[in-house]
C-alpha positions as CSV (number, residue, x, y, z in Angstrom):
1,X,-25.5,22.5,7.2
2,X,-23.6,23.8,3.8
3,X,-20.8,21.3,4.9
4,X,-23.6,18.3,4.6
5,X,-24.5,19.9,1.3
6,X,-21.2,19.4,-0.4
7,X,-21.1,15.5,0.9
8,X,-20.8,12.7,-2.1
9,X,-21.7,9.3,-0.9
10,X,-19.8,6.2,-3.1
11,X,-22.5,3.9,-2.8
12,X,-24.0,0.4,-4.7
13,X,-27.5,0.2,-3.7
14,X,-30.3,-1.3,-6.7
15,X,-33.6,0.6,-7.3
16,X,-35.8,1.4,-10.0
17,X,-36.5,4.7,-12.7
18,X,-39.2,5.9,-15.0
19,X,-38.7,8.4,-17.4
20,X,-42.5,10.1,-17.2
21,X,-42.5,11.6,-20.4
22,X,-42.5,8.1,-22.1
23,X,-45.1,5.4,-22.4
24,X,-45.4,2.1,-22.5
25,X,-48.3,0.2,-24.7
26,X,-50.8,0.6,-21.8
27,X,-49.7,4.3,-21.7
28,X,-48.1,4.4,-18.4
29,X,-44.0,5.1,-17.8
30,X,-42.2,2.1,-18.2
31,X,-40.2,1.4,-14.9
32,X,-36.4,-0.1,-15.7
33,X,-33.9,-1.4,-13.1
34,X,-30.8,1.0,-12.0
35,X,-28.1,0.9,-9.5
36,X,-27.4,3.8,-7.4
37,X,-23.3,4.7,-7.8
38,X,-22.7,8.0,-5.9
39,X,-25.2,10.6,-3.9
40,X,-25.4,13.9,-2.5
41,X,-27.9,16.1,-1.2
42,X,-28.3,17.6,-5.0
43,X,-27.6,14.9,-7.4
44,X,-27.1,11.1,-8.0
45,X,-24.9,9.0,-10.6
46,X,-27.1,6.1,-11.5
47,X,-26.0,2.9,-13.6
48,X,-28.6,2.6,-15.9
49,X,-29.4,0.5,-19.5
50,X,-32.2,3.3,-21.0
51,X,-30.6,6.9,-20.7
52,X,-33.1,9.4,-21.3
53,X,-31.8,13.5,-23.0
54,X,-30.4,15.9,-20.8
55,X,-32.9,18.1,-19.6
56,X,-35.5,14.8,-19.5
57,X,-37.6,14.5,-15.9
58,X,-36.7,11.2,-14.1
59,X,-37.9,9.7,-11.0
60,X,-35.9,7.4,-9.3
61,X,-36.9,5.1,-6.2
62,X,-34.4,3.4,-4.0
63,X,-35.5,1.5,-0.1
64,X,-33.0,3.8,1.5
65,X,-33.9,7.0,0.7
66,X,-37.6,6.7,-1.2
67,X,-38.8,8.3,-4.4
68,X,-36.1,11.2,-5.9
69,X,-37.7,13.5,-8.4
70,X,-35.3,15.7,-10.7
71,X,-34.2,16.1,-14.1
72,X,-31.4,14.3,-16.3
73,X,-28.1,16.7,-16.1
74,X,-25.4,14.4,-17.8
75,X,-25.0,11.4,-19.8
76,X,-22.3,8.6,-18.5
77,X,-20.9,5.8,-19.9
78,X,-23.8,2.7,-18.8
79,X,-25.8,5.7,-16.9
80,X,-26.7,9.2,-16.2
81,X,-26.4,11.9,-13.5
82,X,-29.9,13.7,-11.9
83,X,-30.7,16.5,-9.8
84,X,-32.5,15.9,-7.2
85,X,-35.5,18.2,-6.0
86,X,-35.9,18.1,-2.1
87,X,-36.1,20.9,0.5
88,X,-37.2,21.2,4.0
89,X,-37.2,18.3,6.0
90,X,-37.1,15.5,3.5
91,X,-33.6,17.4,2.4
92,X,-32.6,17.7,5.8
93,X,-33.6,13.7,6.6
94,X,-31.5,13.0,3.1
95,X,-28.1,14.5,4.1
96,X,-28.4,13.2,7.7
97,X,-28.4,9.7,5.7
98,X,-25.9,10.3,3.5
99,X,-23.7,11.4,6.7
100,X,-24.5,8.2,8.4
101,X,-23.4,6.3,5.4
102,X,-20.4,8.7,4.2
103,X,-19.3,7.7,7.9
104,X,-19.8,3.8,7.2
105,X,-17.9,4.0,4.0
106,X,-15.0,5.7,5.9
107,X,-14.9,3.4,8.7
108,X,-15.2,0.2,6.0
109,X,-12.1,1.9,3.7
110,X,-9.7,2.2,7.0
111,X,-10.6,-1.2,7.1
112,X,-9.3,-1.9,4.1
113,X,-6.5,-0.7,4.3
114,X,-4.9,-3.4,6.6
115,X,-4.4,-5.3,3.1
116,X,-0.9,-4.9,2.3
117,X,-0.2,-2.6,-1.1
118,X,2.0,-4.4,-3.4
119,X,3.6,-2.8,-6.8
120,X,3.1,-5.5,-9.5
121,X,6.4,-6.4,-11.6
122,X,4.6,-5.7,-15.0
123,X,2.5,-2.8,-14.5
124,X,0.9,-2.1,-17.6
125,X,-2.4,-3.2,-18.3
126,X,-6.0,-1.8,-19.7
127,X,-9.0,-0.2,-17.7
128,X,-12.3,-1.5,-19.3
129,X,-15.3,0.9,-19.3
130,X,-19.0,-0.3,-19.3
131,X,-19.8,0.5,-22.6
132,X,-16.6,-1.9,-24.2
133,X,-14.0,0.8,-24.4
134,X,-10.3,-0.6,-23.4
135,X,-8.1,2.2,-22.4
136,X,-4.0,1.9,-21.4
137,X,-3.3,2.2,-18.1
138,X,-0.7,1.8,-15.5
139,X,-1.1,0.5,-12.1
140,X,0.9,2.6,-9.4
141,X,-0.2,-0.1,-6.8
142,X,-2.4,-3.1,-5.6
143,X,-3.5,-4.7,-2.8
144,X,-6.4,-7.4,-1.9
145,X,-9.6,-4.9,-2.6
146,X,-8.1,-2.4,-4.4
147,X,-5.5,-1.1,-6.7
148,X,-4.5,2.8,-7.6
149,X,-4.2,3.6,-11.1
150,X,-3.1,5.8,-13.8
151,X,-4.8,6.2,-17.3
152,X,-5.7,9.5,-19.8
153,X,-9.2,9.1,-17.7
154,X,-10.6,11.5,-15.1
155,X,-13.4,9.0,-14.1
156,X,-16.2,10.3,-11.6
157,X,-16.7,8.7,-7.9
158,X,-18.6,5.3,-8.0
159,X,-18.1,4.9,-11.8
160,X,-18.1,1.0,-12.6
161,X,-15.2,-0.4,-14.7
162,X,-12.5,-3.2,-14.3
163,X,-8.7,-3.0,-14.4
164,X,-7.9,-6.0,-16.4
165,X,-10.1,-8.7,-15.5
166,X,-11.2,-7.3,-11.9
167,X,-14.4,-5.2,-11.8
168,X,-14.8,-2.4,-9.5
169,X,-15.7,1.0,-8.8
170,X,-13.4,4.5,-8.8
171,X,-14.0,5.3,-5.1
172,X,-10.7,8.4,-5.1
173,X,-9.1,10.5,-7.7
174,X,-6.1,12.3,-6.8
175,X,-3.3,13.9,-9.1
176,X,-2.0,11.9,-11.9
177,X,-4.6,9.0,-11.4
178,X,-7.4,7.3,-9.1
179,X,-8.1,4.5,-6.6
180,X,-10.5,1.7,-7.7
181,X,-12.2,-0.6,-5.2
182,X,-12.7,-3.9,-6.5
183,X,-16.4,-5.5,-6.0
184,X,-15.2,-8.7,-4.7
185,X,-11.6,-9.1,-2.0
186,X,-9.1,-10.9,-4.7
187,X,-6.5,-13.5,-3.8
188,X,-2.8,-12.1,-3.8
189,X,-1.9,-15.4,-5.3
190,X,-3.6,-14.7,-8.7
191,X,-4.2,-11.0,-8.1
192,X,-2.0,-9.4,-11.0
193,X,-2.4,-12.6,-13.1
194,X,-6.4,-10.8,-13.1
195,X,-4.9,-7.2,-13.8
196,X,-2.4,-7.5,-16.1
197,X,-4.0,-7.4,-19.4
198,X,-2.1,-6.0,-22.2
199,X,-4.2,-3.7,-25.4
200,X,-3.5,-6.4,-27.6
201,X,-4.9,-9.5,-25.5
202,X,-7.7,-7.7,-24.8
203,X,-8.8,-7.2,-28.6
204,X,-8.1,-10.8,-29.1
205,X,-10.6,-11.7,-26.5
206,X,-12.9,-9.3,-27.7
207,X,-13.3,-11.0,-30.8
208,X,-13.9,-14.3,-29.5
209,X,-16.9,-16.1,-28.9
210,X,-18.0,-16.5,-25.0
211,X,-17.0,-19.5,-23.5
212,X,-19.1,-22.4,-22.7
213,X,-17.1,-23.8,-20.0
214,X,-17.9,-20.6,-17.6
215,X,-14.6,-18.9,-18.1
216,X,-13.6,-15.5,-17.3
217,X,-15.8,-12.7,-18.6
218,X,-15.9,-9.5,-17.6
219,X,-19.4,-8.0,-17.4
220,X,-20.2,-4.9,-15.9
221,X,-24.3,-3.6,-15.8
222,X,-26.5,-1.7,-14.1
């Protein structure tokens, strides 16, 4: 059973958070939308918009696993990580679901992995965090759903960014960098077009307007 308890689950699942201590004008908690990023037996990374303190009691509800009680631990960029108060049987109901999806990941990453890993002929390019912040980077490889990188970043598991223009979600770390997942399978054809983005590009868009011919923006939310 202490295995189960040291699982982390990468997952993407939507559900809903109140922050009890704080009212609304009709003096109940004011519910706001999240998105469950990574999961364990004793904590969750949540992508949030309202981030309560550290120490603040939050209760989070998601279809898979129900209402989780606990307390705010850390802060993240576009989120926050909670404890999570269970025991008994509901614990032991929560790790046997986070096994049965830890398993699902695993079997869905070997899958994967049939895309062919390609190093791209300029390498350098920006990782882009939720809040705005651009940050150098170089990309070791790339494939179809993926590419592994290497930045001055230690991101956690599940953490939403995008590696030039393609949004996805840290889902490895190992020495020296870590492996992103990409939300959507990219065409080879126009794959590092999408990742190479260079510091100085990427201010330049910045501090443009948004186009109004539906061109390429990079958004990433709860």
């Amino acid at each position: 059973m202490e295995r189960r308890r040291d699982i982390r689950v990468v997952v993407n699942l939507p559900g809903r958070y109140v922050l009890p201590r704080r009212r609304a004008v009709d003096g109940k908690p004011p519910a706001f939308a999240c998105r469950l990023v990574n999961a364990s037996p004793h904590g969750l990374m949540v992508a949030a918009s309202v981030v309560g303190a550290v120490g603040e009691p939050v209760a989070a509800q998601f279809e898979e696993f129900g209402r989780l009680d606990g307390v705010i631990l850390r802060r993240l960029y576009g989120g926050f990580a909670m404890s999570i108060e269970v025991s008994g049987e509901r614990l032991a109901q929560l790790e046997a679901k986070l096994v049965w999806l830890d398993q699902h990941q695993r079997k869905a990453v070997a899958n994967e992995r049939r895309h062919d890993r390609m190093v791209p002929r300029t390498p350098h390019s920006i990782v882009v965090l939720a809040d705005g912040t651009t940050l150098p980077c170089r990309i070791i490889d790339m494939s179809a759903s993926g590419a592994a990188v290497t930045a001055a970043l230690t991101p956690p598991l599940g953490m939403p960014l995008a590696v030039g223009a393609v949004v996805g979600r840290v889902v490895r770390r190992f020495a020296g960098g870590f492996a992103v997942e990409f939300v959507e399978t990219q065409e080879i054809a126009t794959l590092e077009r999408l990742l190479i983005r260079s510091p100085v590009r990427a201010r330049a868009m910045s501090a443009m307007p948004p186009p109004e011919d539906g061109g390429e923006i990079v958004i990433i939310d709860a």
